[in-house]
C-alpha positions in Angstrom: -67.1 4.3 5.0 -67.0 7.4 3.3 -64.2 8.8 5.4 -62.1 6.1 4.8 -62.6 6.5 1.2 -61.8 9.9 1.3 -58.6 9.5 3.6 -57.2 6.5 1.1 -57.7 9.4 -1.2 -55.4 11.9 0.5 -52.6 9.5 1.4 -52.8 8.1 -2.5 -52.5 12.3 -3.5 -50.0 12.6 -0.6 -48.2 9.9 -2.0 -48.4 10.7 -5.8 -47.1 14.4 -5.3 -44.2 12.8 -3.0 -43.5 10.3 -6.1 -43.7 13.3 -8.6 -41.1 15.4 -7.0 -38.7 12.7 -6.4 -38.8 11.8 -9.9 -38.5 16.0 -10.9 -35.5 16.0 -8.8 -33.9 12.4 -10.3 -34.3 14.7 -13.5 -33.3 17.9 -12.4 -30.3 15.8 -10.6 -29.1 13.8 -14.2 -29.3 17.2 -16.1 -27.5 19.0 -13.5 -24.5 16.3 -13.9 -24.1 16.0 -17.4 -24.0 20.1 -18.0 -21.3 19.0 -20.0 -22.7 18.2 -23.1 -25.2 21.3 -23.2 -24.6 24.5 -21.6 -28.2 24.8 -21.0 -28.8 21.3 -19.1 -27.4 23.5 -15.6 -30.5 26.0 -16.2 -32.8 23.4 -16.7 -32.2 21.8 -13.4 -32.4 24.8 -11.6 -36.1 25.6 -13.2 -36.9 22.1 -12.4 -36.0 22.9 -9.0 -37.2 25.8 -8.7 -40.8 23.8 -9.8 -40.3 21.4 -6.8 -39.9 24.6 -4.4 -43.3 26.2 -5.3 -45.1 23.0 -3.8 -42.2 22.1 -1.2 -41.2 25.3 -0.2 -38.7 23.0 2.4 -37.7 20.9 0.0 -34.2 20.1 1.2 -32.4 18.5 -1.9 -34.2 21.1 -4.1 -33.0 24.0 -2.0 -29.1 22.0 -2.3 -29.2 21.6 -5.8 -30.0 25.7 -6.5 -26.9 26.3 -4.3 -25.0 23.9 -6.3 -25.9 25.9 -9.7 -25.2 29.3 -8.2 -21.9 27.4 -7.1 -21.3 26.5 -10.2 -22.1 29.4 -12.9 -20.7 31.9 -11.0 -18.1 30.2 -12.1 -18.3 31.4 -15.7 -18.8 35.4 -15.0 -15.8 37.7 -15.8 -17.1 40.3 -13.0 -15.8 39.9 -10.0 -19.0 41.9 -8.2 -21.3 39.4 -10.5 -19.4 36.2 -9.0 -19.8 37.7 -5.9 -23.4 38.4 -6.0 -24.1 34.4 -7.7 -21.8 33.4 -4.8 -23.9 35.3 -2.3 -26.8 33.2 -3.1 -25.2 30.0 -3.3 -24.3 31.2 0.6 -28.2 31.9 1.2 -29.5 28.6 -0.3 -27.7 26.1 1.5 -27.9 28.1 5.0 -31.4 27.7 4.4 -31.0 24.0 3.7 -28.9 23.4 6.3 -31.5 25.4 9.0 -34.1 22.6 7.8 -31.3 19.8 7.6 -28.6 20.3 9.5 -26.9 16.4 8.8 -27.4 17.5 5.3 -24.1 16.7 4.1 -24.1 18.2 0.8 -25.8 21.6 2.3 -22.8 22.0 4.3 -19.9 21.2 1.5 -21.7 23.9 -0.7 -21.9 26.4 2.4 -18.4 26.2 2.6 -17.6 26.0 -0.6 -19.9 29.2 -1.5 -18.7 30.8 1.1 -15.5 30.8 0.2 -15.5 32.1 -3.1 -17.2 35.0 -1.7 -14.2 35.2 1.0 -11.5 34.9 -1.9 -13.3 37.8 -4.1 -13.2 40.0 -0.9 -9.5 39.8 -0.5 -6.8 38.3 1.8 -8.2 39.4 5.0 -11.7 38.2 5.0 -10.6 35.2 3.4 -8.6 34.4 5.8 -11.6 35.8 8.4 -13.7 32.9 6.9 -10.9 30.5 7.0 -12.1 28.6 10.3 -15.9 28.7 9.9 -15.2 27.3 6.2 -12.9 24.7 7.1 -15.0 23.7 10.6 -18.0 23.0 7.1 -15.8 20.9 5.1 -15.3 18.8 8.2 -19.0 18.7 9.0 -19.5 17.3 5.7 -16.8 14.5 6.0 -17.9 13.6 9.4 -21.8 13.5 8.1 -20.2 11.5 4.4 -16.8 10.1 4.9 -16.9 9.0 0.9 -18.2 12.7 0.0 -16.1 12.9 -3.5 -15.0 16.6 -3.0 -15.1 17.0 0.2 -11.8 16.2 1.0 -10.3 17.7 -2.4 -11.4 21.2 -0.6 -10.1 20.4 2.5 -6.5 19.4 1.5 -7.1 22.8 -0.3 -8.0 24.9 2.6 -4.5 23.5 4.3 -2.2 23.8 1.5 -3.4 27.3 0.8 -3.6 28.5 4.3 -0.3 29.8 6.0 1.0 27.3 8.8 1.0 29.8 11.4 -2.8 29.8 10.7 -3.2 26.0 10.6 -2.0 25.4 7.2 0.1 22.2 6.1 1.6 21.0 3.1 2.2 17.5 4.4 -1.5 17.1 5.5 -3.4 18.5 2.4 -1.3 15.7 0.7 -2.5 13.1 2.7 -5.9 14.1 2.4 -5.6 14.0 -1.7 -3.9 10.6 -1.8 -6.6 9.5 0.5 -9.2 11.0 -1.9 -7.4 9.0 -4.5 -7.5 5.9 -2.9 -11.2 5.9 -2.1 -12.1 6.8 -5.7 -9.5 6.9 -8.2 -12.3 8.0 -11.1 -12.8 11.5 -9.1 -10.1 13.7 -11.2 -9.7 16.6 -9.0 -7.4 15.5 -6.5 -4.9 14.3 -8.6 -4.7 18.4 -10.1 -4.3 19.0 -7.0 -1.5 16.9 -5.8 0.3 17.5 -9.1 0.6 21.2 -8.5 1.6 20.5 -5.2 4.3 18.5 -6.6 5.2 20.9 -9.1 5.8 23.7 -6.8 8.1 21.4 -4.5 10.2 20.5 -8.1 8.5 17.2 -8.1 8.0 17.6 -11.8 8.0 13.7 -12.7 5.5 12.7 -10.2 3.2 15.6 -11.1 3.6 14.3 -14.9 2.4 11.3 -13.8 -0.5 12.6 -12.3 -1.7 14.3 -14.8 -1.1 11.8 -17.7 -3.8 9.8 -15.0 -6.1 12.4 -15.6 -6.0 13.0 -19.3 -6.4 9.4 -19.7 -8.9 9.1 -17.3 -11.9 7.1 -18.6 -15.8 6.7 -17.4 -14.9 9.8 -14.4 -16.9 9.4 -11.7 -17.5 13.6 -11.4 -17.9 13.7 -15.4 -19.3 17.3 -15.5 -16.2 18.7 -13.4 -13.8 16.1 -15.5 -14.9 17.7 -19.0 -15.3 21.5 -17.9 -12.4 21.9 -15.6 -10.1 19.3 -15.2 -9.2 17.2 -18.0 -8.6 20.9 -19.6 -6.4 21.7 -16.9 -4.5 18.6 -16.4 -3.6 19.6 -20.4 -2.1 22.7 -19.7 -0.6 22.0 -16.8 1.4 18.9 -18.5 1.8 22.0 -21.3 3.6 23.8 -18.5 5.6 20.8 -17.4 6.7 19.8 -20.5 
């Protein structure tokens, strides 16, 4: 009797300690996403994170999240070595993720994605060196989450920037942003995308278009990336156009 008391004990602990860093990573997960309206909600989620992986060292979603944030305030450095270093880890976080998780979807979209703002601050050549092993990510992460909401933003991307003689293809990062479009038309990157796409092939009307979309855009599904990035750019870019 009193070893089954005592193991109802350690499942109910087991349990409660499961519950509490579920609900730490809910929290650390809803500050994360609305970084927009305080500059300090993107730290808090990373401590909270970092809280979940002193008790769960293996922590998958925890160890995902801290790659986001390194993801996404290198972002805000004016150094290019500094970006490169907050890259860098973004890099080492989700290869650890995806070593415990590799269907992890969202491990492998921010390995790619770190990855190649470290290839881009390196220069032309290893940029282009990471080219295949960043692109082969972003299709690990589609085939793992076809509705991944930037997935496929990157991916159109990776072929419009990418010379054709190394895979590139106008015509086929297009497709993948309409697509985008078409599965969620609240996610605002891909239509910047498209519309400098059109701009640089003198397609000036349908990249207005495009962008008046975006400034008027309400209840975003991506609302951190809408206010920080790209209802600002849409702005200028109609600025441009205009």
């Amino acid at each position: 009797m009193i070893k089954y008391i005592i193991l109802v004990f350690l499942i109910s602990v087991t349990c409660l300690a499961a519950e509490d860093s579920g609900a730490l990573y809910t929290r650390a997960l809803e500050l994360f996403d609305i970084r927009h309206l305080d500059k300090t909600n993107a730290d808090k989620a990373k401590e909270i994170a970092g809280e979940i992986l002193v008790k769960e060292p293996e922590n998958v979603n925890a160890i995902v999240l801290v790659s986001r944030y390194y993801l996404f305030s290198g972002e805000g450095l004016a150094k290019d070595d500094d970006k490169r270093a907050v890259y860098e880890k973004g890099v080492e976080y989700a290869k650890k993720a995806l070593k415990l998780d590799d269907k992890n979807a969202d491990a492998h979209f921010y390995y790619a994605a770190s990855l190649g703002r470290c290839a881009q601050l390196k220069g032309l050549f290893n940029a282009m060196g990471s080219a295949g092993e960043i692109k082969k990510e972003f299709e690990r992460t589609l085939e793992l989450n076809p509705k991944h909401p930037i997935a496929k933003v990157a991916l159109a991307n990776y072929y419009y920037q990418v010379p054709g003689l190394f895979g590139g293809s106008t015509e086929k990062a297009i497709e993948l942003l309409k697509e985008a479009i078409a599965e969620d038309p609240l996610v605002s990157m891909p239509y910047i995308d498209l519309a400098i796409i059109y701009r640089n092939q003198g397609k000036k009307k349908e990249a207005i278009e495009l962008l008046n979309t975006v400034i008027d855009m309400k209840n975003p599904t991506l609302p951190a990336n809408y206010y920080l990035y790209d209802k600002k750019d849409a702005e200028k870019l109609l600025k441009d156009l205009q």
